[in-house]
C-alpha positions in Angstrom: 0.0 0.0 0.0 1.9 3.3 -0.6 2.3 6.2 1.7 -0.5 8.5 0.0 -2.9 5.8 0.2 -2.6 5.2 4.1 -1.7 9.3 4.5 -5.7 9.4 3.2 -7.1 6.6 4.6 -5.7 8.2 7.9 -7.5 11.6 7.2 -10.6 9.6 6.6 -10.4 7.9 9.8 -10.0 11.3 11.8 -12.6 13.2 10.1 -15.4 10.8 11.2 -14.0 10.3 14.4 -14.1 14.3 14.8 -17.8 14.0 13.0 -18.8 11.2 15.4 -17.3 13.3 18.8 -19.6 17.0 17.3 -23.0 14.5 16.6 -22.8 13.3 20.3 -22.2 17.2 21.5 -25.2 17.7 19.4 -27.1 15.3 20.6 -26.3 16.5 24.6 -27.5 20.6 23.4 -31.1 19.1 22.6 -33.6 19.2 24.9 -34.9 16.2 25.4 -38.0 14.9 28.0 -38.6 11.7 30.3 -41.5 10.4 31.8 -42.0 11.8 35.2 -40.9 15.3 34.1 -43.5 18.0 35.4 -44.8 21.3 33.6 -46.9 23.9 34.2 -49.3 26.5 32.2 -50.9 29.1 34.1 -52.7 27.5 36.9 -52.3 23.9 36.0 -49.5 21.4 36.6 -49.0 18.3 34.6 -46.9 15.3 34.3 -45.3 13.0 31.8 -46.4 9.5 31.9 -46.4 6.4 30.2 -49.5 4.6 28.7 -48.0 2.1 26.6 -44.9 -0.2 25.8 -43.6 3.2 23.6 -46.5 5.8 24.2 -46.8 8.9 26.6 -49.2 11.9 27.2 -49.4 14.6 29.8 -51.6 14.1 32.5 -53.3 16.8 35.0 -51.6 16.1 38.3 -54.6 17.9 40.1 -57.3 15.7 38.5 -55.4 12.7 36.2 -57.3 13.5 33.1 -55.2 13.1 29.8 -54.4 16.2 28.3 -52.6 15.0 25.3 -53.4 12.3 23.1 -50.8 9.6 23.3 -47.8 10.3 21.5 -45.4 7.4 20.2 -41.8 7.7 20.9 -38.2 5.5 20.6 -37.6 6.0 23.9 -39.6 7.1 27.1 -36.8 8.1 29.0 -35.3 10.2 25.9 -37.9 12.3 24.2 -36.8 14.4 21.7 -38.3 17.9 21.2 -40.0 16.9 17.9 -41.8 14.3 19.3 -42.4 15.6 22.7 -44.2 19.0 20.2 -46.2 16.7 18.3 -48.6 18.2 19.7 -49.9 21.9 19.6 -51.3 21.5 23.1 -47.6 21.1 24.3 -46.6 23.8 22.9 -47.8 26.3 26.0 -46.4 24.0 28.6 -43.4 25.1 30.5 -41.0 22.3 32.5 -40.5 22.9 35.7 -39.0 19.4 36.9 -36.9 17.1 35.1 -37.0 13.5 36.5 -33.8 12.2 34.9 -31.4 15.0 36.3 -34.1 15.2 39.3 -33.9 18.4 39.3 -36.0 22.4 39.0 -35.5 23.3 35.6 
């Protein structure tokens, strides 16, 4: 194999390493939602719950009516924003706990 050859194939191998390393950085900047985590709109408060093997919806925690049609996600404990805004009545809800860092957001 000559020099240039493995020179390149060398480059290649960096590149996606260093493409690889910025997705996951990405992937840690997005928002993302967990059952259990709690929000809030004016004078109601809400929770995050699972209803299915893959499905969640926001329930009233005053009263435990569904608020949200289920909504099917990859992964209950990693919610991305897209699928967590599915729906428009999401859209006015403000987090105020998040169960997985178990912490006030």
């Amino acid at each position: 194999m000559s020099d240039e050859r493995k020179i390149l194939e060398r480059s290649i191998k960096d590149h996606q390493a260093a493409i690889d390393k910025a997705r996951k950085g990405l992937e840690k900047l997005e928002a993302t939602y967990s059952t259990g985590d709690r929000f809030k709109s004016e004078s109601k408060k809400y929770i995050l719950v699972m209803c299915g093997r893959d499905e969640v919806l926001i329930s009233g925690l005053d009263d435990g009516y569904w608020w949200s049609q289920p909504t099917t996600v990859k992964n209950i404990t990693c919610i991305t924003s897209v699928e967590f805004y599915q729906h428009d009545g999401n859209k006015h809800l403000i987090r105020y706990w998040d169960n997985k860092k178990q912490e006030r957001v």
